[in-house]
Every structure is written in C-alpha cells, then in structure tokens.
N, C-alpha and C positions, 0 to 999 in steps of 0.2 A: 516303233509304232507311236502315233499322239495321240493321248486322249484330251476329248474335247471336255472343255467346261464351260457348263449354259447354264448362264446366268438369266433365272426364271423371279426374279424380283416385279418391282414400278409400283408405280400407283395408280396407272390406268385413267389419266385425267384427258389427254391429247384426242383420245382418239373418242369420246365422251357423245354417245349412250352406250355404242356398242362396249369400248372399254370402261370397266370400272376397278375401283379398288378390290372388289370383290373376284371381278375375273379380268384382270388386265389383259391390254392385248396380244400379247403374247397367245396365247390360249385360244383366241378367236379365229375363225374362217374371216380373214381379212382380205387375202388376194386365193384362189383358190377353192378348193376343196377340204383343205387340210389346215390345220391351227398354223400360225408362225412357229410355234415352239416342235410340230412336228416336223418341218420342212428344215427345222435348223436341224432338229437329229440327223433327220436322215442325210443333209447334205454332207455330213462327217462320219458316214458308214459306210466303211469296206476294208479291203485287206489293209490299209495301212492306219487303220486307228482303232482304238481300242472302243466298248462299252463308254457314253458317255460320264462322264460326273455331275448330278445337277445340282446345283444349290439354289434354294427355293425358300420360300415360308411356311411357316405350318400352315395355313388357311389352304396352299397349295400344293401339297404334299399326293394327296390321292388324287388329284385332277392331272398330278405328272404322271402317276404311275397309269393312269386310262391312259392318257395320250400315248404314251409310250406301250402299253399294248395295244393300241387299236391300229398301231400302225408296224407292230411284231418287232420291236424294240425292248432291249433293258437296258438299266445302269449300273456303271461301277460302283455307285456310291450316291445317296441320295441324302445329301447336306441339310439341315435347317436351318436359319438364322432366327433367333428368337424373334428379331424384328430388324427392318434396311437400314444398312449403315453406310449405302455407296457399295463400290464396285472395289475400291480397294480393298480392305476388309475380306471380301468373298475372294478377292484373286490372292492372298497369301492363305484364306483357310483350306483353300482348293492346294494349293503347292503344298504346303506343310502335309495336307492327308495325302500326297499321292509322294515325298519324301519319304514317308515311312519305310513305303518299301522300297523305292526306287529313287534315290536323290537325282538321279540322270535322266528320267522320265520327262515326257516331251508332253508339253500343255498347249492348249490351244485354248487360250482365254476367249469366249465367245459371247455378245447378249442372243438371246432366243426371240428378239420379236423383228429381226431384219428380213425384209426381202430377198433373194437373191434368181435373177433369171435363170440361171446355165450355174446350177452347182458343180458341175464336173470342171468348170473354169476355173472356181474360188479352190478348189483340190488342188487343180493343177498350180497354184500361187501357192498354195501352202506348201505343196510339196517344195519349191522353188525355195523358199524361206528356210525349210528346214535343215539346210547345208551352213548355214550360217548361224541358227538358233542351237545348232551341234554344237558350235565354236562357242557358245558364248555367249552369242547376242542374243538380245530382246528385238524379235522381228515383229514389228507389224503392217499393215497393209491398207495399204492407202487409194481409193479411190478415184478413177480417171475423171473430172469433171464432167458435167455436161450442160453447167449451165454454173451462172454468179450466183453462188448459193448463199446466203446469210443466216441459214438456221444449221449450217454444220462447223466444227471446228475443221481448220485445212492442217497441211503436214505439208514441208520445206523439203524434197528427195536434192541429198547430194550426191558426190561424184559415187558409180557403180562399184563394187565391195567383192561381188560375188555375181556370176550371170543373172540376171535378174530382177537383182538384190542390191539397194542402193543405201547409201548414209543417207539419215535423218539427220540433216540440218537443224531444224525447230519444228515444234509448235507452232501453231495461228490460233488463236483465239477466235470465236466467230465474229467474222467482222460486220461493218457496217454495207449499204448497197454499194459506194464507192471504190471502197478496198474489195470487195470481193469482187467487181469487175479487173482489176488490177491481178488478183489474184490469179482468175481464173483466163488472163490474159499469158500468164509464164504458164508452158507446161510444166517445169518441175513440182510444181503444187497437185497437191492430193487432198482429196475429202479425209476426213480422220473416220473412219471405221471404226474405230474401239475397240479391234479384234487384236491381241497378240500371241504369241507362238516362242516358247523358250522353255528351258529345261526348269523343271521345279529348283532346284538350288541354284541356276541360275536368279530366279522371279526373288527365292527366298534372299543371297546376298544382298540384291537392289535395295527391298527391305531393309533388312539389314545397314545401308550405308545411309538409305535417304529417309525411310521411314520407322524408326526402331522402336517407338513407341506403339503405331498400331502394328508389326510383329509381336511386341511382349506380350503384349493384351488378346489377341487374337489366338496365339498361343499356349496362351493360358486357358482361355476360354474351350477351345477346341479338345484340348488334353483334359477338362472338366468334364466332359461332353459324357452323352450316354447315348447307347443303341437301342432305338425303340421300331420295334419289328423289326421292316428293311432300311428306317432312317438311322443317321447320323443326327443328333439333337445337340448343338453346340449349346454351352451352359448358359442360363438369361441373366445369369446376375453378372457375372466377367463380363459378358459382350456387352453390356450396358454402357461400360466402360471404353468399349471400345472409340475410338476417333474416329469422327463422321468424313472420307474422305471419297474424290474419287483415285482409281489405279492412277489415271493419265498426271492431276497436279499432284497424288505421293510420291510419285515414283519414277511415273517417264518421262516427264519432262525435264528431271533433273541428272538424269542416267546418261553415262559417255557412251553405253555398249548398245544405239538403239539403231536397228536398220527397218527401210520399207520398200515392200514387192506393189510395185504397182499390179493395180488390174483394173482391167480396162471393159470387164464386162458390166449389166447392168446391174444395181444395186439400190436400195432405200432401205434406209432405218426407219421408214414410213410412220414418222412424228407428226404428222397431221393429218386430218384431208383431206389437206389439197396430196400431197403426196402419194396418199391412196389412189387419186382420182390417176394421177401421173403411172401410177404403175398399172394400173387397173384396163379390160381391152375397153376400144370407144369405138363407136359409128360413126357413118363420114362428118358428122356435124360435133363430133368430140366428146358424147356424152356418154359415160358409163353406167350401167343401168345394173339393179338385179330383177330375181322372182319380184314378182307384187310392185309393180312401177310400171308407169305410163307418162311420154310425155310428149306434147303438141308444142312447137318453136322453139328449142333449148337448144340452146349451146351450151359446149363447156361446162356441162353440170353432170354431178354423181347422184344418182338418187340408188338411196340401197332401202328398201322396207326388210326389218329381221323377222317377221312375221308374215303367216298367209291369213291373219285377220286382219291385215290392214295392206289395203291399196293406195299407192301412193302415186299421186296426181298430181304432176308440174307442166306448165302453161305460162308459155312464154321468157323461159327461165333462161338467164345467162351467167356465167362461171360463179354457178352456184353447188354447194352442198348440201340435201337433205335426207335425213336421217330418221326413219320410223321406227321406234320399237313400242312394244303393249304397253308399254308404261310412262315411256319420254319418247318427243321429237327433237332434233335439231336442226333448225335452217341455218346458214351463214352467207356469205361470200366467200369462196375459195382463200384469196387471197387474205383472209380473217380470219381463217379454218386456225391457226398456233393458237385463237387469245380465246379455244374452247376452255383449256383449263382456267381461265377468270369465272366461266360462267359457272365451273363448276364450284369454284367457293364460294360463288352466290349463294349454290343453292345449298351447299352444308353450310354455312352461315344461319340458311334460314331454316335448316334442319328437315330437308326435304329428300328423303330416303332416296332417292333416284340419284342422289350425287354421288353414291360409291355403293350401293348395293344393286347387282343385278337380278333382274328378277325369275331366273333360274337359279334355285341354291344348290349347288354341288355339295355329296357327301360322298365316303368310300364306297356306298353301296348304291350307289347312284345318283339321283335329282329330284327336286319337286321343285314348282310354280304354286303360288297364294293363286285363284282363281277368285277369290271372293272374301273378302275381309270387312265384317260390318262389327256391330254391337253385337258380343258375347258369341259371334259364333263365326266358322271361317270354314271355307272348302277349297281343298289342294288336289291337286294332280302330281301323282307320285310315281317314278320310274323305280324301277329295284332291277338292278346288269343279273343276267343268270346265275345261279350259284351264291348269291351275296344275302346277307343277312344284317338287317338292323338290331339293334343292341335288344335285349332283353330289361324291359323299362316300367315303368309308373309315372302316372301324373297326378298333381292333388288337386289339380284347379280344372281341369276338362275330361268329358268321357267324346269316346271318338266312334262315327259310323264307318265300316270299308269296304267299299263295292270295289268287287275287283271287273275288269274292262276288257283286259288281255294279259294274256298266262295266266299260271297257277300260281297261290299264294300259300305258304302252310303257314297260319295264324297259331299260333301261342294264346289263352286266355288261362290266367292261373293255369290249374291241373289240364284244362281240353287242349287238344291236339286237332286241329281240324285241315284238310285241302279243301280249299274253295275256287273253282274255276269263273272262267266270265259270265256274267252276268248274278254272282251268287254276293252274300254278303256276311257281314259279320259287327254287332255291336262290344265295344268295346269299353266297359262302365270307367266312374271313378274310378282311381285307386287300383284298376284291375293289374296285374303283371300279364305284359303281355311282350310278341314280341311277330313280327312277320320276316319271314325268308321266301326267298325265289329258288324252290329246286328243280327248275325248268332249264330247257337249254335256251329257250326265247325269252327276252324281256318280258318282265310281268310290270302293269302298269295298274294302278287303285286311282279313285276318289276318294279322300278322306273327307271327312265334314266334323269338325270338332265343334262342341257346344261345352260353355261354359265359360265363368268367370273371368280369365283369363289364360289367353293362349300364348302367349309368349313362348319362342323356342328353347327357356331355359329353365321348364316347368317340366323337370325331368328326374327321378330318381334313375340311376345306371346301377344294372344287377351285375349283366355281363356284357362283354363288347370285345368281337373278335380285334377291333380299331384299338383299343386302348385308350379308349375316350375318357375321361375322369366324369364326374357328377357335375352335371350342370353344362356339359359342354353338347353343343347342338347335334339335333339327328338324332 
C-alpha cells in the first residue's frame, strides 16, 4: 500500500485575496465545491493507499483536521513544522516517520493545492510508477503539455524502463517563452509536477548521498519532537537549523535512480489566475463567473465575488481578472495575474492587514469575522462546530456582550452555569471567568460586541483548553 504525504504549507501570495498567509490556498473552494487540500485527500483514497500523513504548520493544524472530517477522512500522522523550510525538509521528515515502522513503505510525496480532472487517471499512473519505485526508483510524473508554458519547471523522459515508466533524463528549469515553445515542440518533455513515489529508505538513502546535512538536522529535530494531542510537533529550535531547500535541487536532480510516468490527463498547480480562469467552466464568450457577478460584453474574464454582500459588475471586460472579498478587491489582466504576489509586499510593506490575514479567523472550535472595529469597541460574528468548546478564559482590558442567533450556547460566568438559545443573551464583565460551549448537534452562532480599552486577540488569561493552547495564544 502507499501512503500519501500532503504537503499543506505556502504563503498563500499567488492566488491574493482569496489566498492569504493566513489561509493559503490550498484550504480554499478554488475550483469546485470542495478546498484543494480536500480533493488531494480524497484523490489518494481507496484500497491501495493508506491514511494520509499531512505535514502542515501550527496556524493549520485544526483547519486539516475539519477538512479532513468534513469530507469523512483521517490521518496517519499529522506533522508540524514549527515554520517552512521547502519541500525537502518535509519530504525526508515524512520518510524518516513512516521508516520507523516500515523502511519499505511506499510514499507518495504530494503538494495539496493541485488540480486534478479525472483523479482515477493520476491512480491509474501511480499505480504504473509503483513497479519501479519497488525496485528502487524515485518515480515521479510528469505532465503531458498543453500548451509553452513558462511558469512551470519541464522534465526530459528517456528511453522506457518499465510499461509505462520512463528514464528521467534531466531537469528544465522554467524557461524563457522561446525555449519553452522548443520545449513543448519534443514530446518527450513533461511539465514537472512535484509529485514523487518511492520507498521511504529509498527517499531516505538519496538523503543520505546528495543531501546529508538537511537528513542530520531534520533527524534530529524529528527525534526532539513531542506528541501534542493528534499532532506530531517537530522541535523549533533543531529545525531552525534546518537547510532551506527544495526536494527537486537536494536531491532529485542530482539522483541516478530517477524515473517518469507520463500522464496525460488534465492538471494545474493553479499558481495564478490566470490558471484558475483555465481550469475553471466558461460560456460561449470564455468567461468564468461565480455567485454575486454579472457581466455585459466580457471576454475572457474571471469574475469570482467571495461574498453575497457584494455584487460584482464587469462591463465591457476583456481577459481580465476580478476578485471581490469584504475587505480587499483585485483587478489585473489575466496575463499579469503571477506579479499578484508584488502587490502583495506592497501592501505588508505598508502594513495593511489584508496582505496575509484573511478575514475569517479559523480556530479548533470553529470561526469568527471582525464585523465592526472602531474606537474601544468591536463586534464579531462567531461560529462554534457542535460539540466544541472555547477555552475557559479572562480578560483585563475588555467585558464582552453575547447574543446568541442560532443554536444553543452553555455560557460559563464565574460560578453560573447558564443555556441561552436565539435570540437570548448574556453580559460578560471585566475580569469575569468565563467560558461558551455548543452542546448542540447544529451550529451555534453569537454576536459578540466587546467594549473596552483594548481588544487585541492576545488579551487572554487561559485557565483550561481542551486545544492546549498556552497563555496568550489566540481564541
């Protein structure tokens, strides 16, 4: 069997409002119904693969474990990395945990924020690969062109190894427009996918021969590591040390044992979007549309609004991009859609919160949204998942009002014990201890309205917390 490992890191700049540092895109309903990160689960579930392994950040630790049951999923092992260090790093700590038990164990290095049309196709290549990654090799799989692409690395397939399964000749670098007509003029050229397939003591030797600095380090760090609830918490002061690399320049470009399965079905790493707009369905005039958009003479244009308070109106629009949310817009030109991440160090240059925070804050027990943030006082819109409970807390700078909206809330205040259904409330003073749970089977959702000095999310004393949150840490 292979377990897959999905790589749930980024910085969420490309694809800029919807992705942000805060919830990159991976996470998002990008093409679909369903986040990228759940479409990669599930495309690598059934009889022949195991429980994923995900390795993630703490900020996105409980946003895997929702995703992952909202779609009746678990993991073999849910990885931290105290902070991104590249892909390599993650792809020898993923081998080394899954060596423990099994040095023969079959990996499926994978990122979580790809596209992919016809998942029973990319199975069908993995299975293909896996005769060859038995032997030894580091298989990975390479992409059928579909056009001179200059924002992907290619891959050089030599003579056939095994049915299917060909020698990796080289590397390509992403080229310039020239060379990649060139490129994409020899069939044996393949997009570079970033996915590969081999036995953990296979991945680990590579290590070993090309990279043995970040195995030392990595292995040190992992074997520091501590078990907190269902995570795996690799150590933050060893990995500090780690070497910033990617998998492909530590390791595979420089490996004799590398093979690639072509496939030929449709795929995006959807790094911009213009590439969303590419995978995304269009009308006969080419324009991809969501909820809340409208538009009179457009071509070749995406309009997504991420909200139904905002209708989004294009008028005379051609291969364009725009993008609504409640708190940032972006226009571009498609073919301009890569240089969003420039705008976005604009705007953390200028210290403009909308560059990496989204304005939904995910916590384990659910979400809220700022609805109103002025002088001394703020009102939020709070979701709480059934069964979930916020820590048991104090604050010294704010007392807080809570109307609950829908479900039931049982409030904590000091000693009272109260249930408050919709439309009821509850003041919650200075200093009081207090604490709200949802013992409902439906979402319970509040208005909170805090007044006072200051409200900062780090204006927290922490009593108890099923999370294991420390003092000071948000929610």
């Amino acid at each position: 069997m292979i377990t897959p490992i999905l790589l749930c890191g980024g910085s969420g700049t490309r694809l800029w409002p919807l992705s942000r540092k805060s919830f990159p895109k991976q996470f998002a309903d990008m093409i679909g119904d369903e986040s990228l990160f759940q479409a990669s689960a599930k495309r690598f579930a059934g009889p022949e693969f195991t429980d994923p392994i995900i390795i993630t950040g703490n900020d996105f630790r409980f946003i895997v474990t929702e995703q992952l049951d909202e779609v009746g999923m678990n993991a073999t092992d849910i990885m931290i990395e105290p902070e991104g260090r590249n892909t390599a790093p993650a792809a020898i700590a993923a081998a080394l945990q899954m060596a423990k038990t099994d040095p023969n164990a079959m990996m499926l290095l994978v990122p979580s924020d790809h596209a992919v049309a016809d998942p029973q196709a990319f199975r069908t290549a993995v299975e293909k690969g896996s005769v060859a990654a038995a032997e030894g090799q580091i298989v990975t799989f390479g992409i059928a062109p579909t056009r001179a692409e200059t924002g992907y690395g290619w891959l050089e397939a030599g003579d056939e190894t095994h049915p299917k399964v060909h020698q990796l000749t080289r590397f390509i670098e992403k080229p310039n427009e020239e060379r990649a007509k060139e490129l994409f003029e020899n069939k044996i050229n393949l997009w570079n996918a970033g996915v590969f397939l081999a036995k953990a003591d296979t991945l680990i030797e590579a290590f070993r021969e090309h990279a043995p600095e970040i195995l030392a380090s990595v292995e040190a760090a992992l074997n520091a590591g501590t078990n907190d609830l269902s995570f795996i918490r690799i150590d933050p002061d060893l990995w500090a040390s780690v070497p910033e690399d990617s998998v492909d320049y530590a390791v595979m470009e420089k490996a004799d044992n590398m093979s690639v399965v072509r496939f030929d079905g449709q795929w995006s790493d959807l790094g911009s979007w213009e590439s969303v707009w590419q995978e995304s369905p269009k009308d006969e005039n080419g324009n991809a549309f969501s909820e809340n958009t409208t538009a009179f003479d457009c071509e070749n244009t995406l309009l997504r609004s991420e909200t139904d308070e905002i209708e989004l109106v294009a008028i005379g629009m051609k291969d364009t991009v725009a993008v609504a949310m409640r708190d940032a817009v972006m226009v571009a030109n498609l073919s301009d859609s890569q240089h969003v991440k420039k705008a976005v160090k604009v705007l953390k240059d200028r210290g403009a919160k909308q560059a990496q925070h989204f304005p939904v804050d995910h916590r384990p027990w659910g979400w809220f949204e700022t609805l109103v943030l002025a002088d001394r006082f703020q009102v939020k819109r709070i979701h709480v998942h059934p069964g979930a409970s916020l820590s048991l807390q104090s604050h010294h700078h704010r007392s807080e009002h809570w109307i609950v909206v829908a479900g039931t809330a049982k409030v904590t205040v000091d000693d009272t014990v109260t249930l408050l259904t919709e439309n009821q409330s509850v003041y919650i003073p200075l200093g009081a201890v207090h604490r709200m749970e949802n013992p409902g089977k439906v979402p319970m959702v509040l208005i909170e309205v805090q007044t006072g000095a200051y409200l900062g999310e780090d204006d927290i004393i922490r009593y108890e917390d099923i999370y294991s949150r420390g003092q000071g840490a948000k929610g």
